[in-house]
KOLVEXVO-940061 format. One line per 2 residues: their letters; for each residue x, y, z of N, C-alpha, C. Coordinates in steps of 0.02 Angstrom, whole numbers, plus 50000, padded with zeros to 5 digits. Example, Ala and Ser with C-alpha at 12.3 -4.5 7.8 and 13.67 -1.06 7.14 Angstrom:
BEGIN
AS = 50660:49716:50390:50615:49775:50390:50660:49835:50390 | 50642:49888:50354:50684:49947:50357:50645:50002:50394
***
This chain:
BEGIN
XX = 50199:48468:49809:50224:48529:49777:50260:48572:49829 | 50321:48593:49803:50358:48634:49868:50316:48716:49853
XX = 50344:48719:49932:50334:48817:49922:50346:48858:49855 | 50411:48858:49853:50444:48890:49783:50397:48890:49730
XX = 50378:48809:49730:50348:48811:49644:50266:48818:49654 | 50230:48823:49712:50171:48834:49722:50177:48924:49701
XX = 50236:48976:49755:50235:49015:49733:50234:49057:49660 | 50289:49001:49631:50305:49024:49554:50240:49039:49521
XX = 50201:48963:49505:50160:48961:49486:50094:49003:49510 | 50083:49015:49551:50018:49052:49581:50037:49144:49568
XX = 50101:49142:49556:50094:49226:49550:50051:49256:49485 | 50079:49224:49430:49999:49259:49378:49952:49277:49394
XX = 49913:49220:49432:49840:49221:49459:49825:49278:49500 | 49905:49288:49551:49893:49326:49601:49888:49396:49558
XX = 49929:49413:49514:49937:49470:49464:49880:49485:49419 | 49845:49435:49429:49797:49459:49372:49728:49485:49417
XX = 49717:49422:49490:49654:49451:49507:49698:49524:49545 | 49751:49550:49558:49750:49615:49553:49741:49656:49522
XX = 49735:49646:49449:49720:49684:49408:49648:49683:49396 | 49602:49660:49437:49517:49660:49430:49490:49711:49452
XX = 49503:49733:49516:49477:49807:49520:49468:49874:49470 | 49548:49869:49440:49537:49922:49385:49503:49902:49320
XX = 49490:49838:49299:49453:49797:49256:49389:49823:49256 | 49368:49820:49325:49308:49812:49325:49288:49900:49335
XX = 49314:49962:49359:49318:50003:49336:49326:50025:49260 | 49353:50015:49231:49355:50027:49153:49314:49997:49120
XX = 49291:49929:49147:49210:49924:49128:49162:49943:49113 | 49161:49995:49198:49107:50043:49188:49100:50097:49148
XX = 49174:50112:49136:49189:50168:49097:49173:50163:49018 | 49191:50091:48998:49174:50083:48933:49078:50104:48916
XX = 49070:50061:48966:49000:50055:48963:48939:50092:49012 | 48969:50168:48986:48955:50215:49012:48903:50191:49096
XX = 48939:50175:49134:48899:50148:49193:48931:50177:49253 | 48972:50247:49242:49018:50287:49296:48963:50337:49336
XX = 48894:50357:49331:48851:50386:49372:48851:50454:49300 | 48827:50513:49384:48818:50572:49339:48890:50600:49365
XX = 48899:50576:49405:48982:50615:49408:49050:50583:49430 | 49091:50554:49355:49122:50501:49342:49181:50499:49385
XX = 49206:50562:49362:49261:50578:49422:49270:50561:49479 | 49183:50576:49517:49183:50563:49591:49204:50494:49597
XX = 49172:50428:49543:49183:50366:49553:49251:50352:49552 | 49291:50371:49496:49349:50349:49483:49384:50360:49547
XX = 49365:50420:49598:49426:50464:49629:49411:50390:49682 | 49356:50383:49695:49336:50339:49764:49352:50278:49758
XX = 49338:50247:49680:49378:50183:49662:49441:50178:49699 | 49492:50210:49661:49570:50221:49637:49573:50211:49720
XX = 49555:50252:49750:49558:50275:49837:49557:50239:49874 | 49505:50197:49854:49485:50143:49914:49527:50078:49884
XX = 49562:50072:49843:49608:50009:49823:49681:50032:49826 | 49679:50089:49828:49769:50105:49873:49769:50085:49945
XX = 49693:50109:49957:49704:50083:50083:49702:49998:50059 | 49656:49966:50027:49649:49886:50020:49738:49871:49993
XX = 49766:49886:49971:49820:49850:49933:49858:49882:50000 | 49862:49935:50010:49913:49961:50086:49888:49899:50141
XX = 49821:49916:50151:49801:49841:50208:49820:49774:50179 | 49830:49739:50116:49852:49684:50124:49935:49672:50126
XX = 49954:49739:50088:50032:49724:50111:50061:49723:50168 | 50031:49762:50212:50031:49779:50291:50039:49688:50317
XX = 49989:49672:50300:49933:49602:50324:49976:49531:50326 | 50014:49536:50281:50074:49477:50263:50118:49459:50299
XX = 50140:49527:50339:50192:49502:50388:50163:49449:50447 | 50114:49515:50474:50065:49448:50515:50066:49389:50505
XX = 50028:49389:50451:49990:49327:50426:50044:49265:50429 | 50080:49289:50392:50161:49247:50378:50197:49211:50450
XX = 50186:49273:50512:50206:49256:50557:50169:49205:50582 | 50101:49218:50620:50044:49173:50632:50029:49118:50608
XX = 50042:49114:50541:50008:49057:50520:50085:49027:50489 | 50153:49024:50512:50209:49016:50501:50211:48985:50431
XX = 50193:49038:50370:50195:49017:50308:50258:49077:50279 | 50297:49052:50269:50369:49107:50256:50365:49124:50193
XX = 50319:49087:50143:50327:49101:50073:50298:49142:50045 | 50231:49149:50108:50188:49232:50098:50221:49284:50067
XX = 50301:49305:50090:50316:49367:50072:50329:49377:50027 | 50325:49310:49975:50343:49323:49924:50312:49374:49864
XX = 50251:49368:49906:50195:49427:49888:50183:49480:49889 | 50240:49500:49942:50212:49557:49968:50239:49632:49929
XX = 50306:49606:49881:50318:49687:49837:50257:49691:49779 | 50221:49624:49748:50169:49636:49709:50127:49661:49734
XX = 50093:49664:49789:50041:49686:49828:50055:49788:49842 | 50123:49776:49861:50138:49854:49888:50122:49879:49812
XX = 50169:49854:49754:50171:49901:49693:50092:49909:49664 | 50069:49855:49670:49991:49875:49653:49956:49941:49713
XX = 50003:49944:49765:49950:49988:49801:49965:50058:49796 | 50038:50046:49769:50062:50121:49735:50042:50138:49673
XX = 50043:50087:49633:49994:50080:49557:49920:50137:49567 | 49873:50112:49613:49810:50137:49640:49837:50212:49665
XX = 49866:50218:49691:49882:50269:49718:49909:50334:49658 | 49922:50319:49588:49974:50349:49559:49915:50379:49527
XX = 49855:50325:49492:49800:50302:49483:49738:50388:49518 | 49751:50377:49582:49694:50426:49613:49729:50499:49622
XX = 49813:50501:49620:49855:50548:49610:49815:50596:49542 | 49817:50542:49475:49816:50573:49426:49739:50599:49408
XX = 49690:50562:49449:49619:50584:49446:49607:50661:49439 | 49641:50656:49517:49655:50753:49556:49678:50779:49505
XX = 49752:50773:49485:49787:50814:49429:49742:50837:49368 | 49719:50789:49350:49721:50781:49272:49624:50787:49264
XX = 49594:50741:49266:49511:50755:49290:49478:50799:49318 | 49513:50833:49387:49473:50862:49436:49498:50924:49430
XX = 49571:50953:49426:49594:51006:49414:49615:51026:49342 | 49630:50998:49308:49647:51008:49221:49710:51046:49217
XX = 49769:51001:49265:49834:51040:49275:49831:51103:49324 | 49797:51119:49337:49801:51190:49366:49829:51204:49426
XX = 49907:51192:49428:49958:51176:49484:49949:51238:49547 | 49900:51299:49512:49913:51355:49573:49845:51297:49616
XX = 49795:51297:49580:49733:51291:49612:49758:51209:49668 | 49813:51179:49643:49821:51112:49687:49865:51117:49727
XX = 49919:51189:49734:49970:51208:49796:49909:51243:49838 | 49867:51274:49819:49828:51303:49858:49773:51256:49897
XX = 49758:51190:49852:49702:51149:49907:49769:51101:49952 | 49829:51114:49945:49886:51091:49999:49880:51110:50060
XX = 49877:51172:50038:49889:51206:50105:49823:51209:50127 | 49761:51242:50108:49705:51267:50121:49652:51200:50160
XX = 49670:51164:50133:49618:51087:50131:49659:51014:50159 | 49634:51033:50218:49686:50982:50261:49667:50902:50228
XX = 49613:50896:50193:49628:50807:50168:49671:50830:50129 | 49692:50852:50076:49711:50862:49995:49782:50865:50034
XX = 49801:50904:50104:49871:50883:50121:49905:50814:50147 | 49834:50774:50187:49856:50726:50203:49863:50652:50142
XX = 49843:50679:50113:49817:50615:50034:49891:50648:50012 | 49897:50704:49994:49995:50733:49963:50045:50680:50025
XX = 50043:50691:50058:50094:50695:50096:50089:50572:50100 | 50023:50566:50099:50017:50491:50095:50049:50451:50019
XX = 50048:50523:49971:50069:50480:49910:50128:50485:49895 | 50161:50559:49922:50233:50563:49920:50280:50498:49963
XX = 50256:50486:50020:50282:50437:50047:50313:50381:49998 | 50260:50356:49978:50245:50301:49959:50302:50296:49886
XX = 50301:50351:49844:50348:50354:49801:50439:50338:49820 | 50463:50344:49865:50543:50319:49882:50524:50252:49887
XX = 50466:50219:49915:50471:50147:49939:50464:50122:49867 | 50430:50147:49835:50418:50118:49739:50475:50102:49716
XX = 50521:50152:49729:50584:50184:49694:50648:50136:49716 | 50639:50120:49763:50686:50073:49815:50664:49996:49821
XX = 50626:49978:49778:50584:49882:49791:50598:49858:49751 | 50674:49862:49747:50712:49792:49703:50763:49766:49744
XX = 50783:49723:49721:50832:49678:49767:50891:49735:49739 | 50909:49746:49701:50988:49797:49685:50990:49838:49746
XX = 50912:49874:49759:50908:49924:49792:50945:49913:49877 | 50898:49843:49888:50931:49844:49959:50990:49852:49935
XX = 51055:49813:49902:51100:49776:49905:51142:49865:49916 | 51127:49907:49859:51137:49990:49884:51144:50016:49919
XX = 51083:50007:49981:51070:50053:50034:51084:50008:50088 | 51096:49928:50104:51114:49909:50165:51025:49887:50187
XX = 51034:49836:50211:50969:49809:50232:50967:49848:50279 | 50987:49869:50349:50943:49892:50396:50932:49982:50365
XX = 50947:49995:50313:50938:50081:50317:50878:50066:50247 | 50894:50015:50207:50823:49992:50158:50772:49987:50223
XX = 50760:49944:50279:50708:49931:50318:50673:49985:50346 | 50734:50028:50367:50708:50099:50409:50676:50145:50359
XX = 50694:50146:50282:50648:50180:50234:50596:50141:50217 | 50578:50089:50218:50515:50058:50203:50449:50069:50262
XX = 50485:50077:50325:50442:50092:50363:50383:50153:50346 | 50418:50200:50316:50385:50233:50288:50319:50223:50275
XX = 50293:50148:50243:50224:50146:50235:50199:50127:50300 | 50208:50121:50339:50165:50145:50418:50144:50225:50418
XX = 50170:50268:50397:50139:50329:50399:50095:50340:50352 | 50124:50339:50277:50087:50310:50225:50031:50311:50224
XX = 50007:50249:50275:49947:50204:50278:49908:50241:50314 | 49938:50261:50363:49895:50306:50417:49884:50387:50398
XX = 49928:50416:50345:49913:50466:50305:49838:50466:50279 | 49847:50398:50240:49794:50389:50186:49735:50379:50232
XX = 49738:50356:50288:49672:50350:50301:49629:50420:50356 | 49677:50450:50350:49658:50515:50396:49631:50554:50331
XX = 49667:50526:50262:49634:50586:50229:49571:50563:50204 | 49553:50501:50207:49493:50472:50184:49437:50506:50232
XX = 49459:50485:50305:49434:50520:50365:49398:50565:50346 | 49443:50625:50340:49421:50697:50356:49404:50714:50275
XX = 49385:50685:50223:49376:50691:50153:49307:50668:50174 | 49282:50643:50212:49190:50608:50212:49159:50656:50264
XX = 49112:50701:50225:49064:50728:50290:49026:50702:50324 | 48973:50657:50316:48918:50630:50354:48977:50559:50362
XX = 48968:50499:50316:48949:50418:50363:49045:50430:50333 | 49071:50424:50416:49114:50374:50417:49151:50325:50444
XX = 49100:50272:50438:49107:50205:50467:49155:50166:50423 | 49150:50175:50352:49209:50148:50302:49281:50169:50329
XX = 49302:50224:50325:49375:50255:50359:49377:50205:50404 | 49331:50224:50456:49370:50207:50530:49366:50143:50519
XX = 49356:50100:50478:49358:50016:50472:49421:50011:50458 | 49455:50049:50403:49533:50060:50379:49573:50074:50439
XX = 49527:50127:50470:49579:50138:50545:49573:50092:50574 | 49552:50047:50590:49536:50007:50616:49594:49955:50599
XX = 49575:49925:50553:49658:49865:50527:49701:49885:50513 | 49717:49950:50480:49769:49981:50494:49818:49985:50584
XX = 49787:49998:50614:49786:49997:50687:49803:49935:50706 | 49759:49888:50711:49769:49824:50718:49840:49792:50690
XX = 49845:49788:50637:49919:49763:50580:49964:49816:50607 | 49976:49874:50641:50039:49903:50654:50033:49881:50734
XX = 49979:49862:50769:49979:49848:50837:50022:49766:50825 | 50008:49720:50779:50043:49682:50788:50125:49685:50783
XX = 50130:49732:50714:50197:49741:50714:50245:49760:50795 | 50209:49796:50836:50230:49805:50903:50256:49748:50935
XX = 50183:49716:50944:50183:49647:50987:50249:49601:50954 | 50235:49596:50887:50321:49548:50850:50388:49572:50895
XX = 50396:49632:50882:50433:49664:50910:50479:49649:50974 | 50422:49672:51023:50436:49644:51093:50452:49593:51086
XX = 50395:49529:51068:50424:49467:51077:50514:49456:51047 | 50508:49485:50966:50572:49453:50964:50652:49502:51010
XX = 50632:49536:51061:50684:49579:51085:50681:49526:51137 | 50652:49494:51162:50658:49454:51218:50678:49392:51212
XX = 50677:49346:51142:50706:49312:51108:50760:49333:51057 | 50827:49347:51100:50848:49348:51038:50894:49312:51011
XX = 50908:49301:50950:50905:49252:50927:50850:49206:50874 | 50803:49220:50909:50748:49178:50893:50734:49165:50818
XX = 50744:49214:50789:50725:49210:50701:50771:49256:50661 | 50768:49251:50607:50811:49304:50580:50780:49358:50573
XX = 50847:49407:50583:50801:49487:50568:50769:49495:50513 | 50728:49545:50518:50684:49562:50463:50725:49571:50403
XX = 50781:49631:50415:50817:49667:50356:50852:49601:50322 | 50880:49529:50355:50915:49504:50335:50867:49440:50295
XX = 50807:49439:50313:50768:49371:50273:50735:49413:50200 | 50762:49504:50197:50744:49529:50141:50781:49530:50089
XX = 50862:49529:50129:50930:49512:50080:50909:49437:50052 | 50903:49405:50066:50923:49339:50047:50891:49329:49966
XX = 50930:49298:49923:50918:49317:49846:50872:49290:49828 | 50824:49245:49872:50783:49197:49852:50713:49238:49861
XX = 50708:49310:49882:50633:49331:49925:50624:49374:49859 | 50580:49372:49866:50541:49461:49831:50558:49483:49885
XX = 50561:49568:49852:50586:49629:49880:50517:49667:49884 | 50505:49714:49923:50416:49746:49940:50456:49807:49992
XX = 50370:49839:49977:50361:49896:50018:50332:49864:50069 | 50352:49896:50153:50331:49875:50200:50348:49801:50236
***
């Protein structure tokens, strides 16, 4: 079986066990199994599967590189849009659950409440890269100025997890695990880096193996 059609075929699967997390949230919800305070669950759900879907889209390039499987990326705009999905997801918790619209009371935890700025400022990001992850899009903006806006989810990522951070009073050993591969997956992106400035030549650029009509298009 070639790449292509292993890919073809395996994306459902890949699409659907993405869609298990929130499955299995609405589960609970059906079957009243959300605690005594539902909100809190949903917010921490939604939360912790925007950093997981940010960490595996992050994770692909690596992986792809290392384990020289090129067809990985084909994964990687389903992975980002699910992690903006989650993200739109824990956006609307705040809005809509936790505040009940009340736009003064959510400019005011902006400014006032340094997570609530860094979680804003992690989801705004993330919206141009949503907005921009089609192939038209590069073809618009020019692969290397599409690349330089996708970077974007490097801050993103590291947004989101400062606000997870400083959002936990007592245990946080969960965050800093996010900081942690977060860290790691942009430390590699470095190391790629170097190497390929010293080879050059060596492979094709990034911006240009994203043009090519045959890839999925992704955040990050």
């Amino acid at each position: 079986m070639t790449a292509e059609r292993f890919v073809r075929l395996s994306k459902p699967a890949v699409f659907a066990a993405c869609l298990v997390p929130l499955g299995l949230l609405a589960r609970k919800g059906i079957t009243f199994r959300l605690g005594a305070n539902p909100i809190e669950v949903i917010t921490h759900s939604t939360g912790d599967w925007t950093l997981i879907f940010l960490c595996i889209t992050l994770a692909i390039t690596p992986l792809r590189r290392i384990l020289r499987l090129p067809w990985l990326i084909r994964y990687r705009r389903m992975t980002g849009l699910f992690a903006f999905f989650h993200a739109v997801l824990h956006f609307l918790t705040y809005v809509w659950l936790d505040k009940f619209f009340d736009w003064h009371a959510m400019v005011k935890d902006v400014y006032k409440r340094p997570f609530i700025t860094a979680g804003f400022t992690a989801f705004v990001l993330l919206l141009p890269l949503a907005a921009t992850s089609t192939a038209g899009m590069i073809r618009r903006l020019g692969g290397r100025r599409w690349q330089m806006l996708h970077r974007l989810i490097y801050v993103s990522a590291t947004a989101g997890v400062i606000h997870y951070y400083w959002q936990v009073k007592a245990d946080v050993r969960l965050p800093l695990r996010y900081a942690a591969i977060v860290a790691i997956l942009l430390g590699c992106r470095a190391v790629f880096r170097v190497m390929d400035r010293r080879r050059p030549g060596a492979r094709m650029p990034e911006h240009a193996e994203k043009l090519a009509p045959e890839r999925d298009v992704l955040p990050g």
